[in-house]
C-alpha positions in Angstrom: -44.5 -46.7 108.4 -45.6 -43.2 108.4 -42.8 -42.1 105.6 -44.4 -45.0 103.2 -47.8 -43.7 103.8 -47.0 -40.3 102.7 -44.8 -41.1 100.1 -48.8 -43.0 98.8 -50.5 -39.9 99.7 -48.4 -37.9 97.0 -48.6 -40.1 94.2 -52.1 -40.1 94.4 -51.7 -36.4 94.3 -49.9 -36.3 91.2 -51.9 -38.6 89.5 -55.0 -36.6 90.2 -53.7 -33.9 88.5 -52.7 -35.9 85.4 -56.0 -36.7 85.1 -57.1 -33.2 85.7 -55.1 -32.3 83.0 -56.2 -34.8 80.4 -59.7 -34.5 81.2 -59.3 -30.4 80.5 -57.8 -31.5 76.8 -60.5 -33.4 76.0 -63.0 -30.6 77.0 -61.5 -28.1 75.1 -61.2 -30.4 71.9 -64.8 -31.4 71.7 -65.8 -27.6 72.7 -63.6 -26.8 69.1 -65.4 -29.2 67.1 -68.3 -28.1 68.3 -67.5 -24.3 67.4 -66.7 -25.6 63.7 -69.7 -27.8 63.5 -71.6 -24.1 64.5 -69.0 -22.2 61.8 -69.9 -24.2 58.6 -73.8 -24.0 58.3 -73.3 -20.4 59.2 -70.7 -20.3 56.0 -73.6 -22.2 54.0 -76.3 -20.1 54.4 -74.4 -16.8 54.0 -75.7 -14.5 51.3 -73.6 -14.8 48.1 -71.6 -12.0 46.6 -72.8 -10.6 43.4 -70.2 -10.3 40.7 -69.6 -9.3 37.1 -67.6 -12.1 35.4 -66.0 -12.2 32.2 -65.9 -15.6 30.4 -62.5 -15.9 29.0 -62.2 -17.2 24.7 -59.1 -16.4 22.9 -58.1 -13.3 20.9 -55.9 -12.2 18.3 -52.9 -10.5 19.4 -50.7 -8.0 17.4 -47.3 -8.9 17.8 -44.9 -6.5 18.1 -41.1 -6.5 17.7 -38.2 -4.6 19.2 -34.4 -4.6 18.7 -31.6 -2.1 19.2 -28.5 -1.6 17.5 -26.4 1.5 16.8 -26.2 4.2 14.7 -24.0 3.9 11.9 -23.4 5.9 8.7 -24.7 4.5 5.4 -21.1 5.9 4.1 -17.7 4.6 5.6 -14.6 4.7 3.7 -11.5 3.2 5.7 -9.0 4.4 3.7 -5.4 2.7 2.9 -2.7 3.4 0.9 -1.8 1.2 -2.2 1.8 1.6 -2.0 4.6 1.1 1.2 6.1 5.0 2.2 6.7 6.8 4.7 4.1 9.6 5.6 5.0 13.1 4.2 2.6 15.0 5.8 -1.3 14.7 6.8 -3.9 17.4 6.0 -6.5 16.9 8.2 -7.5 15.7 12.1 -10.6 14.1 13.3 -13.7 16.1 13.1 -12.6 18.1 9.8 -14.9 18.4 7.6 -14.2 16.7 3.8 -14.9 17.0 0.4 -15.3 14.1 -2.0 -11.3 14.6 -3.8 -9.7 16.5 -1.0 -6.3 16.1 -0.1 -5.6 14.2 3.1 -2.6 12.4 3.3 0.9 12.9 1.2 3.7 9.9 1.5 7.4 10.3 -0.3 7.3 10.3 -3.6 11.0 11.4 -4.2 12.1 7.4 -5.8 8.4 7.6 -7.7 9.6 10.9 -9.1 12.9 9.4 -10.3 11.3 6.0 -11.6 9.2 8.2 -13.7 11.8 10.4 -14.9 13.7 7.1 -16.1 10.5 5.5 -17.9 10.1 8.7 -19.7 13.7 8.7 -21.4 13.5 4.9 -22.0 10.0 6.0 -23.7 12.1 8.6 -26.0 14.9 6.4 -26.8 12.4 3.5 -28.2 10.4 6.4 -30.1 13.7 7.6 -31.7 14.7 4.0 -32.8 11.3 3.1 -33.7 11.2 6.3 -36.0 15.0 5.0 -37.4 13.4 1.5 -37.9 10.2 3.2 -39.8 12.4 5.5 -42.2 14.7 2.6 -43.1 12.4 -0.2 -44.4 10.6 3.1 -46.2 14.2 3.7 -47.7 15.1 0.4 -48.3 11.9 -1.1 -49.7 11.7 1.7 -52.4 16.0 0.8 -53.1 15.0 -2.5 -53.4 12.5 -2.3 -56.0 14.5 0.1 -57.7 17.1 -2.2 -58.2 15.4 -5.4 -59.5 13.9 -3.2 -62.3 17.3 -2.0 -62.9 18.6 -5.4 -63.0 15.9 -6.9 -64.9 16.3 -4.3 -67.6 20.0 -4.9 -67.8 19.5 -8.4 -68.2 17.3 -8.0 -70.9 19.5 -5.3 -72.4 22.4 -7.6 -71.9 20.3 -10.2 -74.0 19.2 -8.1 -76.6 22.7 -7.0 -77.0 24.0 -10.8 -77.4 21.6 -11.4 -79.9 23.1 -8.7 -82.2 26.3 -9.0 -81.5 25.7 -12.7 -83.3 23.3 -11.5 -86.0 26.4 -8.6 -87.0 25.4 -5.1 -86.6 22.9 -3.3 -88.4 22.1 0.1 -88.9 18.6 -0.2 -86.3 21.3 -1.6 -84.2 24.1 0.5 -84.2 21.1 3.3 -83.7 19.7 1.0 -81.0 23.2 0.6 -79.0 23.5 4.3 -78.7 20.6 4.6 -77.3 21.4 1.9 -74.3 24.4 3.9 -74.0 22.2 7.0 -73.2 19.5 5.0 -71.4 22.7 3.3 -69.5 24.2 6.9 -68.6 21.0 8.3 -67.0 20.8 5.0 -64.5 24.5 5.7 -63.4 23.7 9.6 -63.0 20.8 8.8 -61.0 22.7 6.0 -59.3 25.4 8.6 -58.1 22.7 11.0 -57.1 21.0 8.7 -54.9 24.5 7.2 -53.9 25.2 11.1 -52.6 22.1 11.4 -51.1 22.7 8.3 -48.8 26.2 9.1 -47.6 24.5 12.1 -46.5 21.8 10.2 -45.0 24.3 7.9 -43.2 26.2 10.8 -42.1 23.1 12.1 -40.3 22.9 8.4 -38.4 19.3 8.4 -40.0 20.2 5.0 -42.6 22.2 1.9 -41.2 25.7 0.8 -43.0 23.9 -2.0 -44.7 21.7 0.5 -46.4 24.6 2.7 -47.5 26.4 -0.5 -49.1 23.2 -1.3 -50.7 22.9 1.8 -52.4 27.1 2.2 -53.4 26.3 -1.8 -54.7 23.5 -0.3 -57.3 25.8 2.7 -58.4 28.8 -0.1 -59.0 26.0 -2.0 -61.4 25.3 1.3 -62.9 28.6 2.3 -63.5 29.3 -0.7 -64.8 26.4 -1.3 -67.1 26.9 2.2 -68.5 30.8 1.6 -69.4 29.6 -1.8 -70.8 26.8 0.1 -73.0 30.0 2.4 -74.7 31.7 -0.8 -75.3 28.7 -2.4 -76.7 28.3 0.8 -79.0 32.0 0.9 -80.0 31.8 -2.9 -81.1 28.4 -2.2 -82.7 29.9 0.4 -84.9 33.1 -1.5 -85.8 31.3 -5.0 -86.6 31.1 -8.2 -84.1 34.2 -10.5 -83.7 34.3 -13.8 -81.7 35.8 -11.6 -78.8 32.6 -9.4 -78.9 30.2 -12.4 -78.6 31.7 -13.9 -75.8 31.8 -10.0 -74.0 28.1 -9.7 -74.9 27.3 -13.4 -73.4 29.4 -12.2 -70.1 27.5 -9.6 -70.0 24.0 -11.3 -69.9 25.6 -13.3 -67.4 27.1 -10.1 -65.0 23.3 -8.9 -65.7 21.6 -12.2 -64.3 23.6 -12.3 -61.3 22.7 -8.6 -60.8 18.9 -9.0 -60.9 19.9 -12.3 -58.0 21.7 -10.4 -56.2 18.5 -7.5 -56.5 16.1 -10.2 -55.7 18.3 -11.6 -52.5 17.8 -8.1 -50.8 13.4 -8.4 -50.7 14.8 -10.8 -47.9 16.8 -7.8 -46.1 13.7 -5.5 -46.1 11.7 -8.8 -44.3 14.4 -8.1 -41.5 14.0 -4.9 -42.0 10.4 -5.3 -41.2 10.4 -7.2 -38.4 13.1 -5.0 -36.8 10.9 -2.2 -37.1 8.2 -4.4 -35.6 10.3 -4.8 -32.6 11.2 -1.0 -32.7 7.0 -0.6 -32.2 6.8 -3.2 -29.3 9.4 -1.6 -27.6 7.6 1.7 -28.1 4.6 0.0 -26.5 6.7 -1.2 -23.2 8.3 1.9 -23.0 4.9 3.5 -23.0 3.4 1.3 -20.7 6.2 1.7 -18.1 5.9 5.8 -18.7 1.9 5.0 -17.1 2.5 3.1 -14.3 5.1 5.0 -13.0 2.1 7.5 -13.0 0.2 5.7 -11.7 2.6 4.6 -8.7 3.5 8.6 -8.5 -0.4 9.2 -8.2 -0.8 6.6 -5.2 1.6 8.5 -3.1 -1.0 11.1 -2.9 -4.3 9.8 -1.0 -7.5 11.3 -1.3 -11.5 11.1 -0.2 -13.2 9.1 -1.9 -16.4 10.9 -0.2 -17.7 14.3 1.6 -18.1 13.6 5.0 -16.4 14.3 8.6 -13.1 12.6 9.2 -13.9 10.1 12.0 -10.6 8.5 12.8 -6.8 9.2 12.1 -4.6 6.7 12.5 -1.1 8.2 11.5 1.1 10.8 12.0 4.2 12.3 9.7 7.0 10.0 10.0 4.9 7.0 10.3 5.8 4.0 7.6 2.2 2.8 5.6 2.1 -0.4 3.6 -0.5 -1.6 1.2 -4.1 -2.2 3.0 -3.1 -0.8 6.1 -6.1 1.6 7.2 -4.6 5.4 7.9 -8.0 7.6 8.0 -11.6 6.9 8.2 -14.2 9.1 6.9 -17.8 9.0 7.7 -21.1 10.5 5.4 -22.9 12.7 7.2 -25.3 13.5 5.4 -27.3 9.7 5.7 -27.2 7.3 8.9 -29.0 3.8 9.5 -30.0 1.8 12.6 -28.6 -1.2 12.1 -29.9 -4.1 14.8 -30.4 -7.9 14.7 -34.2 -9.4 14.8 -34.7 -13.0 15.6 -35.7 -15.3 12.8 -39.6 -15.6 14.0 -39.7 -11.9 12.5 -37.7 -11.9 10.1 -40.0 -13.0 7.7 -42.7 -10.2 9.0 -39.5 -7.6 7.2 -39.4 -6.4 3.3 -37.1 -3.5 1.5 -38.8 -0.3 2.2 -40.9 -1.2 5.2 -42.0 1.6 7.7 -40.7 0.6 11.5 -40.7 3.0 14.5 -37.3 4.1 15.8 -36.5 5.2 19.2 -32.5 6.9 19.1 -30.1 8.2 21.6 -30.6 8.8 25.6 -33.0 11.1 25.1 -35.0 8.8 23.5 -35.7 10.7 20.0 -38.7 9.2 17.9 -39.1 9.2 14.4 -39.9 6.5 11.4 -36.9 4.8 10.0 -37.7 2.8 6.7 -35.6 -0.9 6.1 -33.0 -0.6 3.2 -31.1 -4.0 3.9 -32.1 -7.4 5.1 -29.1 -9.7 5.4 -29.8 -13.0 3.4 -28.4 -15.0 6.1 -28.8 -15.2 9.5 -26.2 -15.8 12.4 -26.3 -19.7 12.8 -25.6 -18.9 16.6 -28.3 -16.2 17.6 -30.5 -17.6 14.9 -30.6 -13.6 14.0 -30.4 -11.8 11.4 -28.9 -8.3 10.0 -31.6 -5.9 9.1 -30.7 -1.7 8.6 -33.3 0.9 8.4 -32.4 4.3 7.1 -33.1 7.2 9.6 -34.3 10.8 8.4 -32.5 13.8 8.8 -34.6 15.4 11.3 -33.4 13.2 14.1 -30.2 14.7 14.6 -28.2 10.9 15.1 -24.6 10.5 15.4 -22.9 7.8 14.4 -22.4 4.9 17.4 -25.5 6.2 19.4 -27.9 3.4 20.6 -31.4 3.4 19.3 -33.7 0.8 19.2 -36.6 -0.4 15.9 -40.1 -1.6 16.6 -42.3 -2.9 14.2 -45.8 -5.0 14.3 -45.5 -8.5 13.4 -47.6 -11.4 12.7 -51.1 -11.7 14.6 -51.4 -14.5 17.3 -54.1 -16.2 19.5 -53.4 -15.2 23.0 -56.0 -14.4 26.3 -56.8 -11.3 27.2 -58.4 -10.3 30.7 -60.0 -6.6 32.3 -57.1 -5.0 34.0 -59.2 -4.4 37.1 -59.5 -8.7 37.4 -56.1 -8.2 38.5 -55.0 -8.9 42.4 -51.9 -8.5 44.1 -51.2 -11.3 45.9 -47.8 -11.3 47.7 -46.4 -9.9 45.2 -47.4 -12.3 42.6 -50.9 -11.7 40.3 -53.9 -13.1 40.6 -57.7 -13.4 39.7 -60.4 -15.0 41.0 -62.5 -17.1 38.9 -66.1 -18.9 39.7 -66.2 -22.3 39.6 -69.1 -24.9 38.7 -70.4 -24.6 42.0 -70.5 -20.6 41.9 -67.5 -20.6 44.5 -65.0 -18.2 44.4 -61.4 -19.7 43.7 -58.1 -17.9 43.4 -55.7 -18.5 40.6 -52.3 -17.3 39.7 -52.0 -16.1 36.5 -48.3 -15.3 34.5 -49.3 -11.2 33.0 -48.1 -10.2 29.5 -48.4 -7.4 27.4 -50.7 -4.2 28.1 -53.1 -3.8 25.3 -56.1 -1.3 24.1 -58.3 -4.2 25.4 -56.8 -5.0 28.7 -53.9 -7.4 30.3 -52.9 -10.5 28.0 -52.6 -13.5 30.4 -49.8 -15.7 29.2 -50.5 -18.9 31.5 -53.3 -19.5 34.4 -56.3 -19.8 32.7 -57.9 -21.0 29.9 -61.1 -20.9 27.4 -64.4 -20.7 29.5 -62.8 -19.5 32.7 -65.3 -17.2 34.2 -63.0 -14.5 35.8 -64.5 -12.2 38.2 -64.2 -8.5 37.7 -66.4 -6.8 40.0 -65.9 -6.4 43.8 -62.4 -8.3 43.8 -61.3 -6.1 46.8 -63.7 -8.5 49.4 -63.5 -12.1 47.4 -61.6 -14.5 49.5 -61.1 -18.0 48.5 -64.0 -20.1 48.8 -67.0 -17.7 49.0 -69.6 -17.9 47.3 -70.8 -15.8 44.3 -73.3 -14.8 42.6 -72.0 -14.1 38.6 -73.6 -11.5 36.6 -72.0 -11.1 32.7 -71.0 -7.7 31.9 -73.4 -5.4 29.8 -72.8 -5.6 26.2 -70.6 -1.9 26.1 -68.7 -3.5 28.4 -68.1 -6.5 26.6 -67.5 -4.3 23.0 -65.0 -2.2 25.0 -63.3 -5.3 26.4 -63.0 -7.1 23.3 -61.7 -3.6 21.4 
């Protein structure tokens, strides 16, 4: 009986204290609320900062543009050989110093040598024959002609003589056969003087056979024709007979065939011709092969095709070269460009001979550089596109150093802010703007460019914010403010 009784005793106990406990919670909450029911009219009827604000309307920008790129010459000749050799020997090593011409690389030109050597006796031989060819139509057009007026006047000598062989002879006639036998001896004299003159001729291998038996053909008609004309003369002096007719009548007849068989060799000079034509085209080939043997000689010595600095070798003696295959570089130095890539918003803000600034090397050399290429097309990747600007010669550049173009672009509408509006706020910018009730509110603001006229605010606030600019350093979020605009300098000095 006395255990359950104290056992009461101690609950009692405990839940005394419980209630205690729960009584002291509610005191101290209502004692809180009572502290911020005090706070807030305090807050309220606190005196109001004063602060200059600046009302925020948007300004034109001047864009500006930037790319880098390297330094390359405006000259660069990778040089290759036209011809497959072997390399005789190389002239120069990287760094030398060239002149536009200069010798730099030799291959073997010992085959070259020989195939030139040939094409220039085959270029003989066909001027030798050609020459041969020339001389014979000459000789045989001028033997030709000779002979059908030889002929022809035999025939009608040969008829004449007919003619009075059937009339009888008279005394004009008798006179007139001696006289064919004197005009008949002076065609075979000259007929055995040329006949002389072409055995020498043919001797010296400078007529062909068929010239030579030409030529002993006309003295045979000659010699004929001139024994014929005694005859005729003899008969003429002793009377005709039957026999003489039918000998005069074979005679017109020897004389017709002899001006057909004259007439048949104006086809032989035709050969004659064309042979000689060939002779010529044969003296053209031959010529042509003399020149590209040159030509192929001329390749195995390689040259620069501009003064500059040799910037890479890339054989040694010994080495085989083919046709295409690079085997030294050589670089103006005299001229460089920066040649970079600028996106395709700006490259429309680019023309031929516009000034940009150019920053080069690590030292970070400044100068003007002036645009001399804009590609046509851009990369359909990058969207990019190709632009060079020349660099003047005062900037000391060397080819494959890094530089970097900048250039202004297009005006754009963009916010711009007084630097000092500026707060740090964990790391991240800020300003505070008033609000329609005069209160003081923080807002985060994304910072852009620096310019002349302060910070260009890229996202955070917009047209008619009143940003606060004055006394930043004690603004917390949620006081209250009294705004004051800035004086007009400031405003003009702003806005500049």
């Amino acid at each position: 009986m006395t255990g359950d009784y104290e056992s009461l005793v101690k609950k009692r106990k405990t839940y005394a204290v419980i209630a205690a406990l729960i009584l002291l919670a509610i005191v101290v909450v209502f004692a809180g609320r009572a502290k911020q029911g005090n706070d807030e009219p305090a807050q309220e009827t606190a005196e109001a900062i004063e602060a200059e604000v600046f009302v925020v309307s948007p300004s034109s920008l001047p864009n500006s543009v930037s790319a880098s790129g390297a330094v390359q010459a405006i000259q660069e000749a990778k040089i290759a050989p036209k011809i497959m050799s072997s390399v005789a020997a190389v002239t120069v090593n990287e760094g030398d110093r060239v002149r536009q011409g200069q010798v730099l690389i030799r291959l073997e030109s010992n085959d070259l040598q020989a195939q030139l050597a040939q094409a220039e006796a085959g270029l003989s031989a066909a001027l030798a024959g050609s020459g041969r060819a020339d001389t014979g139509v000459g000789l045989q057009e001028v033997q030709t002609s000779a002979n059908i007026a030889n002929a022809q006047a035999s025939l009608k000598s040969a008829r004449e003589h007919l003619s009075m062989v059937k009339e009888g002879p008279r005394k004009q006639q008798r006179t007139q056969a001696h006289l064919a036998v004197a005009q008949a001896e002076a065609q075979f004299n000259n007929a055995k003087l040329e006949l002389d003159r072409y055995n020498r001729l043919y001797e010296q291998d400078v007529v062909p056979k068929q010239r030579l038996d030409g030529v002993q053909a006309a003295y045979a008609i000659a010699k004929a024709q001139y024994e014929s004309a005694k005859e005729q003369a003899s008969m003429t002096d002793e009377g005709s007979r039957s026999q003489e007719i039918i000998a005069a009548q074979q005679q017109v007849q020897q004389a017709e065939q002899g001006l057909r068989l004259a007439k048949a060799s104006v086809a032989e000079n035709a050969m004659s011709v064309r042979n000689a034509q060939v002779a010529a085209s044969q003296v053209k080939q031959a010529r042509a092969a003399v020149a590209f043997a040159k030509t192929q000689l001329g390749y195995a010595t390689i040259t620069s095709p501009i003064t500059g600095v040799v910037s890479a070798r890339m054989v040694d003696p010994g080495d085989t070269v083919s046709p295409g295959m690079p085997v030294i570089c050589v670089q103006s130095d005299s001229r460089y460009r920066l040649e970079v890539t600028v996106p395709e918003s700006a490259a429309g803000d680019m023309h031929i001979g516009k000034q940009v600034e150019v920053e080069i090397g690590a030292d970070k050399r400044r100068g003007s550089g002036k645009v001399s290429v804009i590609s046509p097309a851009g990369d359909t990747g990058s969207h990019k596109f190709l632009v060079k600007a020349d660099l003047p010669e005062e900037l000391n550049v060397r080819a494959g150093e890094f530089g970097r173009i900048s250039f202004p672009a297009s005006f754009s509408k963009g916010v711009i802010i007084p630097a000092k509006a500026l707060k740090d706020a964990g790391g991240l910018p800020c300003v505070f703007i008033v609000d329609k009730q005069d209160i003081a509110r923080m807002r985060m603001v994304k910072v852009g460019r620096t310019t002349p006229g302060g910070m260009e605010i890229l996202s955070g606030l917009q047209a008619e914010d009143r940003v606060i600019i004055e006394n930043t350093g004690v603004l917390t979020d949620g006081v209250r403010v009294k705004p004051r605009k800035p004086s007009m300098s400031k405003v003009e000095r702003i806005d500049g």
